[in-house]
N, CA and C atoms as a LAMMPS dump frame, in Angstrom:
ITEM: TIMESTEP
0
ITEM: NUMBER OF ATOMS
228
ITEM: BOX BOUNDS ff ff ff
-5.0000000000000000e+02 5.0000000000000000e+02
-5.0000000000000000e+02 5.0000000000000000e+02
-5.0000000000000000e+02 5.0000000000000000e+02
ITEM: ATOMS id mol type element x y z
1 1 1 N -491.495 -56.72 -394.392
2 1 2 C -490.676 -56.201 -393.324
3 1 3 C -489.36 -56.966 -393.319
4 2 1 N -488.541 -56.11 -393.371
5 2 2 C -486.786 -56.785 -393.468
6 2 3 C -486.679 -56.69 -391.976
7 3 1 N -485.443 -58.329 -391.722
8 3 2 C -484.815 -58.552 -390.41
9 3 3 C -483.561 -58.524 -390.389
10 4 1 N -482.856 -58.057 -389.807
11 4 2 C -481.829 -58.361 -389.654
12 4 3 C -481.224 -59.558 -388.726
13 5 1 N -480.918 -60.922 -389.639
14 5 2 C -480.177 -62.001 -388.963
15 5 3 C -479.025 -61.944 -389.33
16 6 1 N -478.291 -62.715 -387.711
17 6 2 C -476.901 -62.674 -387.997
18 6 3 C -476.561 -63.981 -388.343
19 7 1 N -475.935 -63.799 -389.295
20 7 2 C -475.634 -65.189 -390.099
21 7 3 C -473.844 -65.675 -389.035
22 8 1 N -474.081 -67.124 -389.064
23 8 2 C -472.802 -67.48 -388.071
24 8 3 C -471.589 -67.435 -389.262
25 9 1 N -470.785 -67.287 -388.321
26 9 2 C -469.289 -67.368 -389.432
27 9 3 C -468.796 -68.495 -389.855
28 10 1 N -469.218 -69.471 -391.176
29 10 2 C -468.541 -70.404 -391.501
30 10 3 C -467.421 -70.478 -391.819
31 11 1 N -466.776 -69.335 -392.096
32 11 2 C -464.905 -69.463 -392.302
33 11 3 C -464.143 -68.275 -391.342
34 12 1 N -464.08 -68.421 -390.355
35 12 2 C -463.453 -67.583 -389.517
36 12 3 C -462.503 -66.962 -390.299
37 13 1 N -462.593 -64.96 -389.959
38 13 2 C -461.313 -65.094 -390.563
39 13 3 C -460.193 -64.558 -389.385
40 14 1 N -460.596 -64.649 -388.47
41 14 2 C -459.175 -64.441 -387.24
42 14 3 C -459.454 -65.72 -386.119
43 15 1 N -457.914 -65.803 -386.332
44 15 2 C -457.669 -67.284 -385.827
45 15 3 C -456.33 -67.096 -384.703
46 16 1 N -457.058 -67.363 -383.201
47 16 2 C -455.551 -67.279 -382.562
48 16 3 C -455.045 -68.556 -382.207
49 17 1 N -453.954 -68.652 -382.3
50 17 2 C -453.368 -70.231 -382.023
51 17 3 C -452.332 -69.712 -380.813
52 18 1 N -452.458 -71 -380.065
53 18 2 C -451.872 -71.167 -378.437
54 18 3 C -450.438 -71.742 -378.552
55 19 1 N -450.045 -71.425 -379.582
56 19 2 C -448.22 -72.361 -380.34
57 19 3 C -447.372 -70.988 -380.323
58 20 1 N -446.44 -71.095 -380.839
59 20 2 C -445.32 -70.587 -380.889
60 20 3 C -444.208 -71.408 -381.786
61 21 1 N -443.291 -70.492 -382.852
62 21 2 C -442.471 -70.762 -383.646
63 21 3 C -441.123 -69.951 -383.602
64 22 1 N -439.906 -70.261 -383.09
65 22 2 C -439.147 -69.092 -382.563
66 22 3 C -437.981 -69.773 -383.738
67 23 1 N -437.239 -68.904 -384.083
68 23 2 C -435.745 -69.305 -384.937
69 23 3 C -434.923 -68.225 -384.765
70 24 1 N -433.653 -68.953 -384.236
71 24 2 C -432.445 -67.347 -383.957
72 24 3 C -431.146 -68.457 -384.332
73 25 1 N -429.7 -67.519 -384.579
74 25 2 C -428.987 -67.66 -385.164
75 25 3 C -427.869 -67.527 -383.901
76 26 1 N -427.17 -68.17 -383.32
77 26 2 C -426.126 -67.733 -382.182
78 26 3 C -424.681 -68.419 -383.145
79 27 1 N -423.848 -67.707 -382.083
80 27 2 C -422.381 -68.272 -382.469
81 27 3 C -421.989 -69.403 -381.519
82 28 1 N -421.203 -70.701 -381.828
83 28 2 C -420.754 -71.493 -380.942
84 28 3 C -419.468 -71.108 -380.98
85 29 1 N -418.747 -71.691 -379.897
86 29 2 C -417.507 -71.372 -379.193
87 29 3 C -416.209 -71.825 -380.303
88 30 1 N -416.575 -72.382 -381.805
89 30 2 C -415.62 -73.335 -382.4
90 30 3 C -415.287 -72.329 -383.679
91 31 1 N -416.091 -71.012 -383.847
92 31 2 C -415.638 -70.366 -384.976
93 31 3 C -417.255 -70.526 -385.879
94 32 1 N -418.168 -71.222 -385.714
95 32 2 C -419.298 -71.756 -386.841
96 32 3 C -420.323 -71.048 -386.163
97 33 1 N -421.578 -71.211 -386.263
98 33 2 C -422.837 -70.644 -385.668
99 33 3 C -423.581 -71.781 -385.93
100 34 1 N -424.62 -71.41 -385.023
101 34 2 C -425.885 -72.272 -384.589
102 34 3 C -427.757 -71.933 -384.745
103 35 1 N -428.056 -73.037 -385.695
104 35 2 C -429.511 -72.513 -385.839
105 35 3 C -430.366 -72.879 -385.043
106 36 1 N -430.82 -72.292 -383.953
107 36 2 C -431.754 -72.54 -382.986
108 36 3 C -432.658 -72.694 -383.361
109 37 1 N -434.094 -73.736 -383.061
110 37 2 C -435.066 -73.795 -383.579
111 37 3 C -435.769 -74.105 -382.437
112 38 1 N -437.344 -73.125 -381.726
113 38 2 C -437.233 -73.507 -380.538
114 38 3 C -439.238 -73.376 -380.426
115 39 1 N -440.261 -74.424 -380.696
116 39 2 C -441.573 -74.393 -380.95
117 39 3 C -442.55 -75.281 -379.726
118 40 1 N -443.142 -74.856 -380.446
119 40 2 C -444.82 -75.692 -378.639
120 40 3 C -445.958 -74.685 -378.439
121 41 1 N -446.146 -75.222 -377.446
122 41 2 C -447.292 -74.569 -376.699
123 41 3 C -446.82 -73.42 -376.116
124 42 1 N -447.29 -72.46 -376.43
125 42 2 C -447.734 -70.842 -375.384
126 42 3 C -447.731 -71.638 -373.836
127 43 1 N -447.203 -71.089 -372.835
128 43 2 C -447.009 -71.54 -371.104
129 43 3 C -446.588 -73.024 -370.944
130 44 1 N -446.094 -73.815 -372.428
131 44 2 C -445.878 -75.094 -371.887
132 44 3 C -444.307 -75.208 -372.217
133 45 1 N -443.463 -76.381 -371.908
134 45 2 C -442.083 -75.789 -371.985
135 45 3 C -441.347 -76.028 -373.236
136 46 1 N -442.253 -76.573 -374.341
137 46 2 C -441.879 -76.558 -375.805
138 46 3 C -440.419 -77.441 -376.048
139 47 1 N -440.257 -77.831 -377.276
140 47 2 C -439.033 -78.378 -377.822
141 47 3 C -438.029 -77.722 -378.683
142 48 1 N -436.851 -77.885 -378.521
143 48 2 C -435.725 -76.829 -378.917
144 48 3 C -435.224 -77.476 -379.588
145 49 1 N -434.525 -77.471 -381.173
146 49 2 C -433.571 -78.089 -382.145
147 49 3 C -431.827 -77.525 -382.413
148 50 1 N -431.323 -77.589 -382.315
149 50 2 C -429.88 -77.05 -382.536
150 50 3 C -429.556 -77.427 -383.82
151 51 1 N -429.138 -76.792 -385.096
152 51 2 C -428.273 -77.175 -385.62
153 51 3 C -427.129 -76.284 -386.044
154 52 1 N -425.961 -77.128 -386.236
155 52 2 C -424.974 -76.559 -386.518
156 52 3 C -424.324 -76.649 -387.795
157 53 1 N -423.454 -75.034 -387.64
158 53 2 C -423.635 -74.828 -389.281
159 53 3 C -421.703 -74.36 -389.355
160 54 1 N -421.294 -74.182 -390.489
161 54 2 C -420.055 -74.122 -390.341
162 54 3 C -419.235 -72.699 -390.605
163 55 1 N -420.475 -71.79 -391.023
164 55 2 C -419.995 -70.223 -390.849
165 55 3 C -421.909 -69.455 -390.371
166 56 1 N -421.488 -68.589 -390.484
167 56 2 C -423.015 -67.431 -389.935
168 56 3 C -423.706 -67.458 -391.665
169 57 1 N -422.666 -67.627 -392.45
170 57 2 C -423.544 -67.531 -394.145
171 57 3 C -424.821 -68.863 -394.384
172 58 1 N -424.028 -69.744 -393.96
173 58 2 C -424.493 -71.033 -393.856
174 58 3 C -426.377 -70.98 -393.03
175 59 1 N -425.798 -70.68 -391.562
176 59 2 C -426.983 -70.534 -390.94
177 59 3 C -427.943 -69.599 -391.614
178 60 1 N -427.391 -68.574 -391.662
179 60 2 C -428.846 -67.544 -392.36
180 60 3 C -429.432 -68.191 -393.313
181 61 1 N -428.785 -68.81 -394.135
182 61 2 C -429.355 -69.325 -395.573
183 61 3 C -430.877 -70.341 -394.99
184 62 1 N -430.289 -71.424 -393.889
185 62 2 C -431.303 -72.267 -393.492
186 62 3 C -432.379 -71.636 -392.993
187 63 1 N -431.741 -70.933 -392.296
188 63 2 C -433.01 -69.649 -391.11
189 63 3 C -433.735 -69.355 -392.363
190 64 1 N -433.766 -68.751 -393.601
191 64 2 C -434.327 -68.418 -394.971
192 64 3 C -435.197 -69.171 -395.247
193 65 1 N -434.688 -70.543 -395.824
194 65 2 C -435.232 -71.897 -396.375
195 65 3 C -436.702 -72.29 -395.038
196 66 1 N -436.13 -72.615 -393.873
197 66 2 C -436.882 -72.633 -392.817
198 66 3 C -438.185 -71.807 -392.465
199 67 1 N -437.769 -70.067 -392.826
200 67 2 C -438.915 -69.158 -392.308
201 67 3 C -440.084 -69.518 -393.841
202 68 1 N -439.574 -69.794 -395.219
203 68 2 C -439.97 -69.406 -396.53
204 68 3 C -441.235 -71.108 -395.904
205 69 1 N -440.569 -71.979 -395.466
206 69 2 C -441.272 -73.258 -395.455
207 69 3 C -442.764 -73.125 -394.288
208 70 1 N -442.365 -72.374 -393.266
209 70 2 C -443.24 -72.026 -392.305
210 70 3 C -444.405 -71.07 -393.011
211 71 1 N -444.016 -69.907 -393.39
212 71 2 C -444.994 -68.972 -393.992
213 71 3 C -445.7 -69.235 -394.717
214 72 1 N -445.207 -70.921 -395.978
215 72 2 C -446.243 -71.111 -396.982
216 72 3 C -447.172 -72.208 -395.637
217 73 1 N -446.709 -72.617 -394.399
218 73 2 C -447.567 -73.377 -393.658
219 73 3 C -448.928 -72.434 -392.611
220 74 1 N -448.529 -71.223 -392.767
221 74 2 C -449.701 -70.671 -392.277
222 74 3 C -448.653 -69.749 -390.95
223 75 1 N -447.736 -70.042 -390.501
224 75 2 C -446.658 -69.083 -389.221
225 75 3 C -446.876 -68.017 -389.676
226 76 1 N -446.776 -66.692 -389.092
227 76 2 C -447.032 -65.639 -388.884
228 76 3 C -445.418 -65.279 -388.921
C-alpha cells in the first residue's frame, strides 16, 4: 500500500525578503545629475547615498555597473 508523505522543503524556492533596493537618477541645480541610492528595511526608514556625477551619461553608466552588481547578488 503506497502513502503519500509530504516531504519538507529543503531548498525553498520562493523567498520573500522584508528589504528594499531603490536607484534613480535626478538632476542637481549645477548642470550634472545625481545617483540616488536609497536601501533597508520594508516600514523602517532605511539609508540614502547621493552621488554625484558630472553629466546624466556619467550617472546612467553607474546606475548600470550598480543594478549589473546587485542582480549577480540575488536583487530582483
Amino acid at each position: 500500500m503506497s502513502h503519500s508523505v509530504a516531504q519538507l522543503e529543503v531548498f525553498p524556492t520562493d523567498l520573500q525578503m522584508r528589504r528594499f533596493y531603490r536607484m534613480s537618477i535626478q538632476p542637481d541645480l549645477f548642470g550634472g545629475a545625481s545617483l540616488v541610492r536609497e536601501w533597508g528595511r520594508i516600514g523602517a526608514r532605511g539609508q540614502m547615498m547621493i552621488e554625484q556625477h558630472p553629466d546624466e551619461g556619467r550617472a546612467v553608466t553607474a546606475l548600470m555597473k550598480l543594478a549589473a552588481i546587485k542582480k549577480r547578488r540575488g536583487y530582483a
